[in-house]
C-alpha positions as CSV (number, residue, x, y, z in Angstrom):
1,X,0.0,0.0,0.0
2,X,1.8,3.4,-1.0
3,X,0.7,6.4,-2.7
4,X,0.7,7.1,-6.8
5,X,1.1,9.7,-8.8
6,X,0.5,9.4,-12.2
7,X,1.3,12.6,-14.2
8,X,0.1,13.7,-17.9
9,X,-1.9,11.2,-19.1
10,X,-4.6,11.0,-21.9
11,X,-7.4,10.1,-19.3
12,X,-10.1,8.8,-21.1
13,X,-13.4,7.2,-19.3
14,X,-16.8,6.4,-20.8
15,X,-17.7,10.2,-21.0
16,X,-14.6,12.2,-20.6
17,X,-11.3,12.6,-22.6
18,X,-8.7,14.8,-21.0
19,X,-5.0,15.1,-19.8
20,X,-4.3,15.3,-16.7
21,X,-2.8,13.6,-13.4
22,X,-4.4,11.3,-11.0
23,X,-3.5,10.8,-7.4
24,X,-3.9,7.9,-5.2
25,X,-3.1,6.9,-1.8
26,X,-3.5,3.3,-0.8
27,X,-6.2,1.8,-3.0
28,X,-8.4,4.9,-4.0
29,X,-8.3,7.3,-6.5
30,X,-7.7,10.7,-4.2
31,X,-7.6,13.5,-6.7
32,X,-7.5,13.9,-10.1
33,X,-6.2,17.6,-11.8
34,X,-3.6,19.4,-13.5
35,X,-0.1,20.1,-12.5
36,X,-0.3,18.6,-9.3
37,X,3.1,18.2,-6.9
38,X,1.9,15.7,-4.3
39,X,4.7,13.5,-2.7
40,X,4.1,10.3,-3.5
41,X,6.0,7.0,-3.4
42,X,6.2,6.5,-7.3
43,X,5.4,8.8,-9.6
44,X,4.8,7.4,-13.5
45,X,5.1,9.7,-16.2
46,X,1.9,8.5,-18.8
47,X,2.7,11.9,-21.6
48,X,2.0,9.8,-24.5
49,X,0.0,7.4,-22.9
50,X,-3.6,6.6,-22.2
51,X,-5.2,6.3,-18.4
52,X,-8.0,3.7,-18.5
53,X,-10.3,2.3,-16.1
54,X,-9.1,-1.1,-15.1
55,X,-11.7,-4.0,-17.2
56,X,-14.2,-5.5,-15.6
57,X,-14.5,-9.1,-17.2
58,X,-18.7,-10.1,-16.1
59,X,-18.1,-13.7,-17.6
60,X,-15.3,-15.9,-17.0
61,X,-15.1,-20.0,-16.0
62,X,-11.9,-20.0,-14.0
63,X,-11.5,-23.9,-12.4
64,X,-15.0,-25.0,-13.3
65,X,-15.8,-28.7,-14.0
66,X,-16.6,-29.4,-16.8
67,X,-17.5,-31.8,-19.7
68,X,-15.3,-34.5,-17.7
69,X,-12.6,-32.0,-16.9
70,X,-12.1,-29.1,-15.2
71,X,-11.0,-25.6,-17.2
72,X,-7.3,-25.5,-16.9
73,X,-6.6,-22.0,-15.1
74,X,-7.6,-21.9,-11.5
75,X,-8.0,-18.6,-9.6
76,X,-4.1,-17.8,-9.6
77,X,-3.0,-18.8,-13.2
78,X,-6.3,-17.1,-15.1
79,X,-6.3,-13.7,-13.4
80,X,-2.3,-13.4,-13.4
81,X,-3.7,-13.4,-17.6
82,X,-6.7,-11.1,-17.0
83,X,-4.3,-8.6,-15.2
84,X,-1.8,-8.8,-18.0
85,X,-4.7,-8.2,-20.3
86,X,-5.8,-5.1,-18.5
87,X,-8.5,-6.5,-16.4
88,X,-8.4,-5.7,-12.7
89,X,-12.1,-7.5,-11.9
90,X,-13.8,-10.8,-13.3
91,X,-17.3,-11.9,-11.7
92,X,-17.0,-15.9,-12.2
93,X,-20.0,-18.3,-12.4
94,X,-20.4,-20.6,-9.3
95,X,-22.1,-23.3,-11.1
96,X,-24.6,-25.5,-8.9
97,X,-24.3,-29.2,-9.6
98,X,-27.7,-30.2,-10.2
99,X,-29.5,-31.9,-6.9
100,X,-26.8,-29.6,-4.8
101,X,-28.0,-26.1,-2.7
102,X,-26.6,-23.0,-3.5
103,X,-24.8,-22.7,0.0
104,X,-23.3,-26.3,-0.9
105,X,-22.2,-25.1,-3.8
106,X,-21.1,-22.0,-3.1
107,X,-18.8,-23.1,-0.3
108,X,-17.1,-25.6,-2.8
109,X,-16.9,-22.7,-5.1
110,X,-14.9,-20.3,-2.5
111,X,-12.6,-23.1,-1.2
112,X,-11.5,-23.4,-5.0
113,X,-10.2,-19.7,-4.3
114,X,-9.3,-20.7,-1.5
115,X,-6.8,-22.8,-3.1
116,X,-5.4,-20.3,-5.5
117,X,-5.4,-16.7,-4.6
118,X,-6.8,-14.1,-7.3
119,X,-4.6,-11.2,-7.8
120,X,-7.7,-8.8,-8.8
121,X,-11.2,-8.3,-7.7
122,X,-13.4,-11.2,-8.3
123,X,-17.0,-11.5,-8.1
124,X,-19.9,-14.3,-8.6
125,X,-22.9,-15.0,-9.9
126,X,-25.0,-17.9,-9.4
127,X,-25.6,-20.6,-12.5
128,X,-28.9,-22.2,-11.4
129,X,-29.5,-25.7,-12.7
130,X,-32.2,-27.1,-10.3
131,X,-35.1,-25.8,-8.7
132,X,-36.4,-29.3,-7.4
133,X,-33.7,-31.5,-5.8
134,X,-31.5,-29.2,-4.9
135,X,-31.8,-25.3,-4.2
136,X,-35.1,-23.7,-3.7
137,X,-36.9,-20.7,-5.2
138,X,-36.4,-19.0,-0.9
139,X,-32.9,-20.3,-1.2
140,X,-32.7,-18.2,-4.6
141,X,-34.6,-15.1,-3.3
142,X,-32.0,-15.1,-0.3
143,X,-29.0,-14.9,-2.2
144,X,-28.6,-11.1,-2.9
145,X,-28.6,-10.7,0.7
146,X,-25.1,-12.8,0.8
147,X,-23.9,-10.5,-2.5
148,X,-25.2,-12.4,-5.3
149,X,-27.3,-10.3,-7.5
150,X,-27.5,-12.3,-11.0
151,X,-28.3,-15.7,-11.8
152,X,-27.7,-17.7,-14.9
153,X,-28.9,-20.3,-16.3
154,X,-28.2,-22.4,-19.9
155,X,-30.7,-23.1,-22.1
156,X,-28.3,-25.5,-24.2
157,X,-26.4,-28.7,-22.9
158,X,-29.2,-31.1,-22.6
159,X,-28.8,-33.5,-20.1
160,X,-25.9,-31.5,-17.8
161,X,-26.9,-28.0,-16.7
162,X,-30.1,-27.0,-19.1
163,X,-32.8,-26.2,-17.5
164,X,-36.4,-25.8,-18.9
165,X,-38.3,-23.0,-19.2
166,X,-39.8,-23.8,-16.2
167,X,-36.9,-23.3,-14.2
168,X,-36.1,-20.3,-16.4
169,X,-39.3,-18.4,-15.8
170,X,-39.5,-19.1,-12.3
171,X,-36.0,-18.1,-12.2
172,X,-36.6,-14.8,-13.6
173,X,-39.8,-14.1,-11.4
174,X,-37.9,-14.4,-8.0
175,X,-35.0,-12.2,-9.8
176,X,-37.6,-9.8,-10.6
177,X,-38.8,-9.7,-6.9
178,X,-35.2,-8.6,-5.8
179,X,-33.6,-6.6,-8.6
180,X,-31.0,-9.2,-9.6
181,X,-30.1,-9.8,-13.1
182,X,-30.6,-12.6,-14.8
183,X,-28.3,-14.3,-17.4
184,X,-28.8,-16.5,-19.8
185,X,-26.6,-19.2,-22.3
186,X,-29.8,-18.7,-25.5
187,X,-29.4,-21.7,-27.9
188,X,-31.9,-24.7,-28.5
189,X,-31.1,-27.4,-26.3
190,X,-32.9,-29.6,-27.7
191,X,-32.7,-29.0,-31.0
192,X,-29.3,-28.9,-30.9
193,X,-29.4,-32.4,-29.0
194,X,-31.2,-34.3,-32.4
195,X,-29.0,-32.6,-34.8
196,X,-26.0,-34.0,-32.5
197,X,-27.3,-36.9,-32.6
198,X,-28.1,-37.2,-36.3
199,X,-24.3,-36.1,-36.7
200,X,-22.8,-39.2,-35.1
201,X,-25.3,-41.7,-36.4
202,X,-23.4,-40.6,-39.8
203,X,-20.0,-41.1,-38.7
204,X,-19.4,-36.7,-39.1
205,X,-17.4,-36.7,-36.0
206,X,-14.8,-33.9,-36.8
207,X,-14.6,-30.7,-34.7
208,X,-16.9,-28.9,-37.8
209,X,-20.1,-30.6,-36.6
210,X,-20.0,-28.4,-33.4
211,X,-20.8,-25.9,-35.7
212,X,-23.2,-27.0,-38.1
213,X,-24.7,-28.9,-35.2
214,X,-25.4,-25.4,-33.5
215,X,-27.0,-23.6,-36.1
216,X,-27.5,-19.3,-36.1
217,X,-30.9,-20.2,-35.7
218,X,-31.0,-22.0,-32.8
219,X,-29.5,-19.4,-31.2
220,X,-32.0,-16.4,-32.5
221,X,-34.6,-18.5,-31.5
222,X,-33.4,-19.0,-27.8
223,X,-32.4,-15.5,-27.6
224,X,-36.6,-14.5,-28.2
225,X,-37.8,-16.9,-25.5
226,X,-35.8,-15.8,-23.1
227,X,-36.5,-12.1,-23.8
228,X,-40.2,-12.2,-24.3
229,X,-40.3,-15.3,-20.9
230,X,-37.8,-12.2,-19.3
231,X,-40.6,-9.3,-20.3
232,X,-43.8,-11.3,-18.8
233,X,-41.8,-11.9,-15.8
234,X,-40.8,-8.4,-15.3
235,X,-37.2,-9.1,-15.1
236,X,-34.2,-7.5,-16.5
237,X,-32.1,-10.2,-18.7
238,X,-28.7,-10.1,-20.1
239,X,-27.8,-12.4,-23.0
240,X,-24.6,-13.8,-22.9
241,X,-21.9,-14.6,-25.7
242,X,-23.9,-13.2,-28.9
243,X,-22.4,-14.9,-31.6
244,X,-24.8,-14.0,-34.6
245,X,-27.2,-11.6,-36.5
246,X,-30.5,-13.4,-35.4
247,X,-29.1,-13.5,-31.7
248,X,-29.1,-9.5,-32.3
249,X,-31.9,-8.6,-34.1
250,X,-34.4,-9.9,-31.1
251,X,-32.4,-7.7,-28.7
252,X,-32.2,-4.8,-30.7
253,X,-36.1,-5.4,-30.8
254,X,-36.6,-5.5,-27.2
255,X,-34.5,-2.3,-26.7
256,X,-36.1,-0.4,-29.3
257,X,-39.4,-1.1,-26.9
258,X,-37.6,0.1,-24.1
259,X,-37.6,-3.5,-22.8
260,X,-34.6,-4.0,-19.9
261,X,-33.0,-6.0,-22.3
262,X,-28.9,-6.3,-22.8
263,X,-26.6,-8.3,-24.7
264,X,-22.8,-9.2,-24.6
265,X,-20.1,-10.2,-27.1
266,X,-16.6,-11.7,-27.2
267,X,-13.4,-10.6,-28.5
268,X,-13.5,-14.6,-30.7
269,X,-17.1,-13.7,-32.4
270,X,-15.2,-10.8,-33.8
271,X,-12.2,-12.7,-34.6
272,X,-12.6,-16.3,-35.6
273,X,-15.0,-17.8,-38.1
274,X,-16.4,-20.7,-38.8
275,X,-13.6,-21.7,-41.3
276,X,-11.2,-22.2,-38.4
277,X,-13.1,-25.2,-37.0
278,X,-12.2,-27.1,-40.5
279,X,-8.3,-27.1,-39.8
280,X,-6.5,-30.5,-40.5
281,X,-4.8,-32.6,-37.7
282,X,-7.7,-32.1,-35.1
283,X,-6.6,-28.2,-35.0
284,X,-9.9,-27.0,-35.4
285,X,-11.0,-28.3,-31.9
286,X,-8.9,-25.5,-30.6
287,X,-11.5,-23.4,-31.4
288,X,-14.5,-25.1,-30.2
289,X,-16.4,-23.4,-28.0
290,X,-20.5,-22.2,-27.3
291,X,-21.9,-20.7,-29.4
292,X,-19.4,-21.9,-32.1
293,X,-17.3,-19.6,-34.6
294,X,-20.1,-18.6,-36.9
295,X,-19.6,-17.8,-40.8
296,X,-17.6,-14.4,-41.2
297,X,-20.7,-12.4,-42.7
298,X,-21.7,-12.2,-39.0
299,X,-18.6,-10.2,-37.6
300,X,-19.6,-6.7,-38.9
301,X,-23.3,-6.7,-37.6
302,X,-21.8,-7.4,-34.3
303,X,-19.2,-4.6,-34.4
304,X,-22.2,-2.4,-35.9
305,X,-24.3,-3.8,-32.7
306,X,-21.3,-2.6,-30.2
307,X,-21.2,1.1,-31.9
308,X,-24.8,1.4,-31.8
309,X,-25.8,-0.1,-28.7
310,X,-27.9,-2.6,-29.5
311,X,-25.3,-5.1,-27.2
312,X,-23.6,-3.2,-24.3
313,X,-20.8,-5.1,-23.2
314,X,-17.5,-7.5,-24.5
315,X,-17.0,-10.1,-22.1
316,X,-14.7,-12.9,-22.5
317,X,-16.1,-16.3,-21.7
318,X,-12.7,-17.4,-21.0
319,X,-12.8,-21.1,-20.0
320,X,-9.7,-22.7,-21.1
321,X,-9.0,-26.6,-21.8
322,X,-5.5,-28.0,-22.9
323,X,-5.4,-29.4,-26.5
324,X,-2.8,-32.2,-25.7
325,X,-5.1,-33.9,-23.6
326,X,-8.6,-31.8,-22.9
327,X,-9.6,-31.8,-26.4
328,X,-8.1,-34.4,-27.3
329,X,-11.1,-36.1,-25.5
330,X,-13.3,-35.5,-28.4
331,X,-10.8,-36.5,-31.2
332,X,-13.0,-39.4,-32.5
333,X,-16.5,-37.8,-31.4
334,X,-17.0,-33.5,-31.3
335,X,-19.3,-34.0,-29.0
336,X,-16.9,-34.4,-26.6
337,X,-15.0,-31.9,-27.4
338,X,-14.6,-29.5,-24.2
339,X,-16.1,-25.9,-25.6
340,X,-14.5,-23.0,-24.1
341,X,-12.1,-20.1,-25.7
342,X,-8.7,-18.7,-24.3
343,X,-8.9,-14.6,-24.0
344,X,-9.0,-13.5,-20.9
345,X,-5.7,-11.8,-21.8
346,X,-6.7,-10.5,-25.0
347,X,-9.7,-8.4,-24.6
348,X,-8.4,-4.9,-24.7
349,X,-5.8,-6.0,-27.0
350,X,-8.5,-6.9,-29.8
351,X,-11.2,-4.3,-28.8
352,X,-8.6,-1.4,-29.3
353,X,-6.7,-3.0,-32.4
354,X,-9.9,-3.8,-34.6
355,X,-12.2,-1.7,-32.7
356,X,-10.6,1.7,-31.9
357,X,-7.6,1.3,-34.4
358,X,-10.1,-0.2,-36.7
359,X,-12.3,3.0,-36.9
360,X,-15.0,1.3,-35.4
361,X,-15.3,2.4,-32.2
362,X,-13.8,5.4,-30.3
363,X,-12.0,4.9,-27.4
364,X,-14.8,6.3,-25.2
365,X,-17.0,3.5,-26.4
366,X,-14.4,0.8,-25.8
367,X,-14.1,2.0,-21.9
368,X,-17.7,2.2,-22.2
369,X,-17.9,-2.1,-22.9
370,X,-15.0,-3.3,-21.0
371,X,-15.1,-1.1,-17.9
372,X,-18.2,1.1,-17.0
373,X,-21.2,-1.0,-18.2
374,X,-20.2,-4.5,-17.1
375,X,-19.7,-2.5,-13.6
376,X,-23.3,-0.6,-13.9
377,X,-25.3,-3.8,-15.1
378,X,-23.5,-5.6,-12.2
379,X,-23.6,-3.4,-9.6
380,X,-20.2,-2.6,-8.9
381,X,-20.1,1.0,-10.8
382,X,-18.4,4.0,-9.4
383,X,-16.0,1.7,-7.1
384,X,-15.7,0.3,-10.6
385,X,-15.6,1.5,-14.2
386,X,-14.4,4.8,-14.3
387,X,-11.9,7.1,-12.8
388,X,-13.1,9.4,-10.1
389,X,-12.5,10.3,-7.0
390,X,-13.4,7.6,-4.6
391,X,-13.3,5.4,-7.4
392,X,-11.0,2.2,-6.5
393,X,-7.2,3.0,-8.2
394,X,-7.5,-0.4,-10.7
C-alpha cells in the first residue's frame, strides 16, 4: 500500500477525454487535476500514454468442472492473464451441480479460491440448474442478501446444466422480486441435441459438426424466448456470448421497446469464423467453443451492434482446456470436445486493435464495454468502471 502519482496522461473514461494527473493513496483514486506536486512514493510519467479504467470481465469460467474435466486456469493462473490483459475484476459463475444447494455449492466454489489466490477483484454469480432436488426458489430469493445479484442459467447442454423453461421463468420471477439480473446461455437445447445426434449416427465426427450442429438459428430462436419469458416476468435479462445476427436482431427489438433488455459479445465472435473449426490434424478443436465460430458475414453486424448499442458489453467467456489432452477427449466424437475459448488476456488488446484502431469504435465507447457497463449492469459501478475520485485505483 503506498501512494501514486501518475502525471500527464490522456485520461479517457466512458464520458470524458482529458490530460491530466491522478493521485492515489492506498487503493483509492484521491484527486484527479492538472499540475499537481503531491509527494508520492512513485510517480509514473503517462505523456504519451492513455489512463484507462481497469476492465471488468462479467463472464469468466476459471477452475470449473466441466464436460469431464475441469477448465485448466484456476484462480491464480487465469487472473495473473486477465491482469496482464488489463482487467483488474472478473465476476466468475459458481455453477450448482444439479440436486446440490446454493450454500453447498457456493462453499465448494470459495474453497476453490481458497486454493489459488486471485490477484484482482473477483465477483460471482449464481448458475442455477435445479429448482427441485436441490436449491429452492427462498434459497434463490435469499441470495442477494449474501452478495449475489444475477443468476444464470443455460438453455443448451441437454442432459448436464439446461434447464427448462420452467426453471427459467420461475427463475426470472424471483430475480424480478429482488432486482438481480438474470443471465442467460440462449441456444436450442434440444434442437441442438437431435442434430447431435443425427451427426454421429453418420459417422461426421470432426470438430466442424460443433458448428453446423449449432445452427445461427438456434441461437436467435433461444435469444426470443428468453427475452419475451424475461418481459412477462418483469425481469431485466442479459444475453450472454452473442455470436450472430439473429441472436441481435431480437435484442435490438426489445431495446427499441424500451424492454430492460442487454446483450454481450466476445473478442472470438469478432475474430474467428467458422472456417477455423475445419483445420487438419484435429486443430480445429482449438477453437470449439459455445456458441461456435459462426460464418464471417456475422462479424460486422456485431461490431455495428457494439457502436450502436444494441449489445452493451465485450465479455470474454474465457474457460480454457489444454489441447494435448482436454480436447483431445473429443478426437474421434466432437461431442466431446470440451467448448471454451482462451482470452481473458486479449480483450483490450483486440477491442482497441480492430475496434478503436479499426475506426469502429472510439475509445470512449471501448471504456464504455469493457469497464463502465459490465460494472453498472453488475452493480459494482463508481467503485468500478471509471476514474473518479473515490473510485478504486484499478
Amino acid at each position: 500500500m503506498y501512494d501514486i502519482l501518475i502525471k500527464g496522461g490522456r485520461i479517457v473514461t466512458a464520458a470524458d477525454d482529458t490530460v491530466g494527473d491522478v493521485y492515489v493513496e492506498g487503493e483509492r483514486i484521491a484527486l484527479i487535476g492538472s499540475s499537481l506536486d503531491m509527494p508520492a512514493e512513485r510517480v509514473i510519467d503517462a505523456t504519451g500514454k492513455l489512463v484507462l479504467p481497469g476492465g471488468v470481465d462479467p463472464h469468466t469460467h476459471l477452475d470449473m468442472p466441466f464436460g469431464g474435466t475441469t477448465t485448466c486456469d484456476d484462480f491464480t493462473t487465469g487472473t495473473v492473464a486477465a491482469a496482464f490483459g488489463g482487467t483488474t475484476t472478473i465476476v466468475d459463475f459458481c455453477v450448482q451441480p444439479p440436486g446440490q444447494s446454493f450454500g453447498a455449492a457456493l462453499d465448494q466454489h470459495f474453497a476453490r479460491i481458497e486454493r489459488a489466490k486471485p490477484v484482482v477483484d473477483v465477483g460471482f454469480h449464481m448458475a442455477v440448474t435445479d429448482l427441485r432436488e436441490g436449491g429452492t426458489l427462498a434459497d434463490l430469493a435469499r441470495l442477494p442478501d449474501e452478495g449475489i445479484t444475477s443468476f444464470k442459467l443455460f438453455m443448451a447442454y441437454k442432459g448436464a446444466i439446461m434447464v427448462d423453461d420452467e426453471t427459467l421463468f420461475r427463475t426470472m420471477r424471483v430475480a424480478a422480486e429482488s432486482g438481480s439480473l438474470v443471465m442467460v446461455h440462449a441456444e436450442n437445447g434440444d434442437a441442438i441435441a437431435v442434430l447431435v445426434e443425427d451427426a454421429l449416427r453418420a459417422g461426421n465426427t470432426a470438430p466442424i459438426f460443433h458448428a453446423l450442429t449449432r445452427p445461427p438459428e438456434l441461437e436467435g430462436e433461444a435469444t426470443n424466448r428468453a427475452i419475451q419469458l424475461a418481459h412477462v416476468a418483469g425481469a431485466r435479462l442479459y444475453v450472454v456470448h452473442v455470436s450472430c445476427t439473429q441472436a441481435i436482431e431480437p435484442i435490438a427489438r426489445a431495446r427499441d421497446a424500451g424492454w430492460d433488455v442487454h446483450g454481450e459479445t466476445c473478442p472470438q465472435y469478432l475474430t474467428i469464423d467458422r472456417s477455423f473449426l475445419e483445420r487438419p490434424d484435429f486443430e480445429g478443436a482449438k477453437f470449439v467453443y459455445t456458441p461456435p465460430p459462426r460464418p464471417k458475414e456475422h462479424q460486422e453486424p456485431l461490431w455495428s451492434a457494439l457502436r450502436s448499442g444494441v449489445l452493451s458489453t465485450v465479455a470474454t467467456d474465457h474457460g480454457p482446456f489444454r489441447f494435448r489432452d482436454q480436447k483431445a477427449m473429443g478426437r474421434d466424437d466432437f461431442s466431446k470436445i470440451p467448448n471454451g475459448p482462451t482470452v481473458i488476456e486479449q480483450r483490450l488488446q483486440v477491442v482497441h486493435e480492430l475496434g478503436v484502431r479499426g475506426g469502429r469504435l472510439s475509445l470512449n465507447r471501448m471504456v464504455e464495454l469493457l469497464s463502465t457497463n459490465p460494472a453498472r449492469l453488475f452493480g459494482l459501478y463508481p467503485r468500478k468502471g471509471t476514474i473518479a475520485v473515490g473510485s478504486d485505483a484499478d
